[in-house]
C-alpha positions in Angstrom: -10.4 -3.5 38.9 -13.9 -2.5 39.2 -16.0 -5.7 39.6 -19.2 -6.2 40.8 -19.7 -7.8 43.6 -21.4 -7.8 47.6 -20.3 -4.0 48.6 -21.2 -4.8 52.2 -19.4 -7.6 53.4 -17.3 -7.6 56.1 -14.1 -6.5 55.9 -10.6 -7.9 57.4 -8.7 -5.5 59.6 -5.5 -4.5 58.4 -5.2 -4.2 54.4 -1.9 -4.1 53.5 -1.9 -1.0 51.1 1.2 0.3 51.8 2.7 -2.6 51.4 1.6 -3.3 48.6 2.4 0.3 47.0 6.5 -0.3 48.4 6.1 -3.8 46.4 5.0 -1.9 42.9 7.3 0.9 44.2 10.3 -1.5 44.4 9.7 -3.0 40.9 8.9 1.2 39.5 12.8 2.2 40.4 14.4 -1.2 39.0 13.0 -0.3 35.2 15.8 0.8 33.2 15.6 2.8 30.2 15.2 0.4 27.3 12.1 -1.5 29.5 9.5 1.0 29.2 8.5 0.0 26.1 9.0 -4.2 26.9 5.2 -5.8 27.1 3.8 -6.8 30.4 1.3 -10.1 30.6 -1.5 -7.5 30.2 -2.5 -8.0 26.6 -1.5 -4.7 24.6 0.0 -3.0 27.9 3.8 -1.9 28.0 5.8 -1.6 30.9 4.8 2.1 30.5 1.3 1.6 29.9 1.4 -0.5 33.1 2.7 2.4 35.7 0.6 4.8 33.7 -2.3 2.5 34.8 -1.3 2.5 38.6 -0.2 5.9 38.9 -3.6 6.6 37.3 -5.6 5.0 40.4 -4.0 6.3 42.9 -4.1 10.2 41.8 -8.3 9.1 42.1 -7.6 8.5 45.9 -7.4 11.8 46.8 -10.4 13.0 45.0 -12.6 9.9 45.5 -12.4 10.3 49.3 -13.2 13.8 49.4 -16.5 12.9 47.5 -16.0 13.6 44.3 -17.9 11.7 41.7 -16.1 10.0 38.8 -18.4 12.7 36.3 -16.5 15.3 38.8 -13.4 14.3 38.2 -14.2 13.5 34.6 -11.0 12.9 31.9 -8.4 14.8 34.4 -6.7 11.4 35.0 -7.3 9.9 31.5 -4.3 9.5 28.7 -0.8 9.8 29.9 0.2 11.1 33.5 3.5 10.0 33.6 4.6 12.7 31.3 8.7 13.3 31.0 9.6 11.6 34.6 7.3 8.5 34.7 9.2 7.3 38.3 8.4 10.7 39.7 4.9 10.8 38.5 4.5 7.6 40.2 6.0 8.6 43.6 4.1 11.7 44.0 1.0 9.8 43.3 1.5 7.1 45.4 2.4 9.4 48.4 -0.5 11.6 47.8 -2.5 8.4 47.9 -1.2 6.8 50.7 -1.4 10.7 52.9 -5.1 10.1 51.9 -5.7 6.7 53.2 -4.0 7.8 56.6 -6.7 10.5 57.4 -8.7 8.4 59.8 -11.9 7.5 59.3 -11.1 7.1 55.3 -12.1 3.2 55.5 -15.4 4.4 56.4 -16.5 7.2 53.8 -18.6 6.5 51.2 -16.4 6.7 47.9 -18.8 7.0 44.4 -17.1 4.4 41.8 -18.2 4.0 38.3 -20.9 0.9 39.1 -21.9 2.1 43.0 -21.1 3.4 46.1 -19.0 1.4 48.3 -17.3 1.8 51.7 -13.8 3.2 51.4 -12.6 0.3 52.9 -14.0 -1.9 49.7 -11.8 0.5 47.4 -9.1 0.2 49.7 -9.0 -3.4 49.5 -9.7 -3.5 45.6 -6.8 -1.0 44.9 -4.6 -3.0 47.3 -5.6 -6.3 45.3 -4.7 -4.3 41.7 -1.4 -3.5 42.8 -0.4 -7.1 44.0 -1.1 -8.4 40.4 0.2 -5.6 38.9 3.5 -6.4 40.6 3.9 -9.6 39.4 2.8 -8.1 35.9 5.3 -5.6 36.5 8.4 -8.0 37.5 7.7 -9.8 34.6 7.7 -7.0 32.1 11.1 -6.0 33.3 12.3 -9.5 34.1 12.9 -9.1 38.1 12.2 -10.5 41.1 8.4 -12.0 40.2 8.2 -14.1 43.8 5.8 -12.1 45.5 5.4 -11.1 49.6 3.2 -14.0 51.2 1.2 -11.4 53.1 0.6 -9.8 49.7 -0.3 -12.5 48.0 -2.7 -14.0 50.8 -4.7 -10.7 51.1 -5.1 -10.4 47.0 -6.0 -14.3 46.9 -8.7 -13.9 50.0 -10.5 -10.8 47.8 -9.9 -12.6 44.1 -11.1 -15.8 45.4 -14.8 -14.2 46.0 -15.1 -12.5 43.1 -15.5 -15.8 40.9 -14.7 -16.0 36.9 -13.1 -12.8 36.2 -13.0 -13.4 32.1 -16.7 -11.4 31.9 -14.8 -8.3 33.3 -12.9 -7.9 30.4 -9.9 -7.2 32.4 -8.5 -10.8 32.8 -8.5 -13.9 30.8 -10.4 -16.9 32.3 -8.6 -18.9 34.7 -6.3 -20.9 33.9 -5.6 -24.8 35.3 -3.1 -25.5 38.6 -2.5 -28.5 40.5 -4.3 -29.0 43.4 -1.3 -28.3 45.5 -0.1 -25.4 43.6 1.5 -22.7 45.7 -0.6 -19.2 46.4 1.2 -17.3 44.5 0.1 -19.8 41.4 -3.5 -19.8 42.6 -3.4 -16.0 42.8 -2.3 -15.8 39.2 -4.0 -18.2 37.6 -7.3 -17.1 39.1 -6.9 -13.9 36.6 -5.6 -16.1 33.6 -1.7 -16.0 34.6 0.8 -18.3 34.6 3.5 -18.0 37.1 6.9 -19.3 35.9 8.6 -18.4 38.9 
């Protein structure tokens, strides 16, 4: 989810990334054999494809806050990394992620993404706000449990709610219509072109 936007705003105390990784985390151990291959609401993304791109993020953590550069790093993450044992590949990069985030003072490295440096506290935040609609996307690919944590979904609404139309990213379709007293779990979602039926 690399938008551009104001790298230096404040930020709130408090992300709630491991939260959010035990939501995704939650949803990872319910997929059963014949899901991996179900489609997600990401257009052209299976349930597979889905964790690939999760697991994928976080085994940058690690790297991204020691310094490296994404020309560094290059294509080690690209293609598949869930290889034979997708739930394992997950787990062990979501650990190694979250060890990285505990290191203190990670919030306040620099961290090089593709389109600018930014605080590791912005990338905190913008991988906590992937994973939150990545659940939902997740749920629904499998067909579980798509009501979302409150706490979850107020944090991701707080960061997608600045970031405007998200349709000229490429990575959601435009937003889609709610009632004005639609729920914010609906508000979340239809902010990057879902629509929740739950």
């Amino acid at each position: 989810m690399a938008h551009r936007r104001q790298h230096q705003r404040a930020t709130r105390p408090g992300t709630p990334y491991p939260e959010a990784l035990a939501a995704f985390d939650e949803r990872v151990r319910l997929i059963t054999p014949g899901r991996w291959d179900s489609p997600t609401p990401c257009a052209d993304w299976t349930v597979r494809d889905l964790v690939n791109h999760l697991t994928g993020e976080q085994l940058w953590v690690p790297d991204l806050l020691m310094g490296a550069t994404i020309a560094e790093v290059g294509g080690r993450y690209d293609g598949d990394v869930l290889g034979d044992d997708p739930v394992a590949a997950w787990t062990s990069a979501a650990e190694a992620a979250r060890q990285a985030w505990e290191v203190p003072g990670a919030t306040g490295l620099t961290v090089h993404l593709s389109f600018a440096d930014v605080s590791g506290q912005y990338y905190l935040d913008q991988l906590t706000t992937d994973l939150v609609v990545h659940t939902w996307d997740l749920a629904e690919g499998i067909g579980t449990r798509t009501r979302l944590p409150a706490a979850l979904v107020d944090f991701a609404l707080g960061e997608i709610g600045g970031y405007g139309d998200l349709s000229g990213s490429g990575l959601f379709d435009p937003p889609v219509p709610v009632p004005e007293d639609a729920g914010p779990q609906t508000r979340l979602l239809a902010l990057t072109g879902r629509r929740d039926g739950g």
